[in-house]
Every structure is written in structure tokens, then in C-alpha cells.
C-alpha positions in Angstrom: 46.3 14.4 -27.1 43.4 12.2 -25.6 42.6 12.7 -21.9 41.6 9.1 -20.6 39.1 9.2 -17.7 39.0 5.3 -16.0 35.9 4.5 -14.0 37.0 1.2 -11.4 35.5 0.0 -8.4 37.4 1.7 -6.2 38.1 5.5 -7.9 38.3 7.7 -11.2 41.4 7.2 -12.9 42.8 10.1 -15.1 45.7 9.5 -17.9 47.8 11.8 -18.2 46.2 14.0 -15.7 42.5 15.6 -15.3 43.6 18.9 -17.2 42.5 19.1 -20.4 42.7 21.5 -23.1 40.4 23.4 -25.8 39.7 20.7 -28.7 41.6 18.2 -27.1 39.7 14.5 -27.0 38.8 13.3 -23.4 37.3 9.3 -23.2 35.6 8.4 -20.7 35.5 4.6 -20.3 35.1 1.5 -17.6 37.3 -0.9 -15.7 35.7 -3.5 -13.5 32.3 -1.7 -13.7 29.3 -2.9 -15.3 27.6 0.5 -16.0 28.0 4.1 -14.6 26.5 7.4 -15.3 27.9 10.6 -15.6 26.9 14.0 -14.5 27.8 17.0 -14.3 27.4 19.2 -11.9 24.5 21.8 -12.9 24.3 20.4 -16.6 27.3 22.1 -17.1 30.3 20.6 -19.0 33.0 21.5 -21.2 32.5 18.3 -23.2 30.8 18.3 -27.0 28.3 15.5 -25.2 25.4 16.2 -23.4 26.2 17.0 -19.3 25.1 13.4 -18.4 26.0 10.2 -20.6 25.5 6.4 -19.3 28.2 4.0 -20.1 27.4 0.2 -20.2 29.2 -2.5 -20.8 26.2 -4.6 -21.8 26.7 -2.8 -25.7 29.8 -2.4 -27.4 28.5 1.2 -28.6 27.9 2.4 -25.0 31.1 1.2 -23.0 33.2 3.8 -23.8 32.6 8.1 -24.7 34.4 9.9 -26.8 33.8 13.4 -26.6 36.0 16.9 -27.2 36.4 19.7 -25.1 34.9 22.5 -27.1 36.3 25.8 -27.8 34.1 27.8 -26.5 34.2 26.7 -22.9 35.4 28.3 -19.6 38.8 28.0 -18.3 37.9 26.7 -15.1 37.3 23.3 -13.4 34.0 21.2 -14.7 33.3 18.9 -11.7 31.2 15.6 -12.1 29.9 12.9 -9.9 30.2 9.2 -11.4 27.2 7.1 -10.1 28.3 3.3 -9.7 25.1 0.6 -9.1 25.4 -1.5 -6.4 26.6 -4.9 -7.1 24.5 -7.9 -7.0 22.8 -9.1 -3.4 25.5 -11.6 -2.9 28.3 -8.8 -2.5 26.5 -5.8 -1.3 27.6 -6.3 2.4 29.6 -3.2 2.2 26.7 -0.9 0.4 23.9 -1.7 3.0 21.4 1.0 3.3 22.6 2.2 -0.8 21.7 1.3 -4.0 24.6 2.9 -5.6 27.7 4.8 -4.9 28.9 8.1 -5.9 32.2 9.0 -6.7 33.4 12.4 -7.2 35.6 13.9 -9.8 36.1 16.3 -12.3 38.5 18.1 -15.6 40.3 21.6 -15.1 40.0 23.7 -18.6 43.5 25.3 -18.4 44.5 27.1 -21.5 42.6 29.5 -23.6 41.4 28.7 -27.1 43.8 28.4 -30.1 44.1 31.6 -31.7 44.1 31.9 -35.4 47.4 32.5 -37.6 46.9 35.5 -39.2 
């Protein structure tokens, strides 16, 4: 199964659901968003990917990330902030004072690894 995470304006949008399991695939991708990077918190992530990837849609490579969560990670939850630029001059009325906004989210490693048929 593949774990979609949606980055929008307005929020983090996770299909089915933010849980996620050893080996499974988890894309991270945008909607509405020019570019966003993701980190997590501390480095730390249960992903195969580095703990902080840039997506852009300026290059078909970079607008989406496919990554797996590996085997070897914690059960636990692996939060991460999404940093959004601020849009253009012309419609930054709302972000005065910032030059981007952070949204919050993160995946919850709930089951153990696979074990091996013996």
C-alpha cells in the first residue's frame, strides 16, 4: 500500500491515513504549492530518504518523493514540519512580517517489522 502525503495551501493531506507501516511506500507530493521543504524533526525519519527533501514544481523530477519506510525503524510517531514560501508581493497580505509558513505534521510507525517464514 502507498501512504500519500498532500502538501496544499491550506494543510497536509494524508491518504489513507498518516500511519504507515514497515516497507510500505509513503509519497510525498504538492497541490497548489509551488515548492516546499520537508524536515524532520531532529534529522530523524523513518523514511529511506534523507530527513529533509525539497519538492518543486519547477522540475518534473523534484515535484513529487517517493520514499519507503524502512525496516529497521522505531514504532513510534516521526513528526515533520512542511516549510511553504510566501507567495508573491501581490498576495502576501496575510503573511506580513513572514517569508514562509510552517505547517506541522507527521507519520505514526505502527506495526513491527515482517518477520521471516521459517
Amino acid at each position: 500500500m502507498t501512504v500519500t502525503v498532500t502538501i496544499t495551501p491550506d494543510d497536509i493531506i494524508y491518504s489513507p491515513s498518516n500511519i504507515v507501516k514497515h516497507g510500505e511506500e509513503v509519497e510525498f507530493k504538492l497541490q497548489g504549492v509551488a515548492s516546499a521543504q520537508v524536515v524532520f524533526k531532529n534529522g530523524t525519519t523513518c523514511l529511506s530518504g534523507p530527513g529533509s527533501f525539497v519538492l518543486d514544481t519547477s522540475s518534473p523530477l523534484a515535484q513529487e518523493s517517493d520514499q519507503q519506510v524502512t525496516q529497521t525503524c522505531l514504532k513510534r510517531l516521526y513528526p515533520f514540519d512542511v516549510v511553504v514560501p510566501a507567495p508573491p508581493p501581490s498576495q502576501a497580505a496575510s503573511f506580513i512580517g513572514s517569508n514562509a509558513e510552517t505547517k506541522k505534521g507527521g507519520l505514526d510507525v505502527t506495526t513491527d517489522p515482517p518477520e521471516e517464514t521459517k
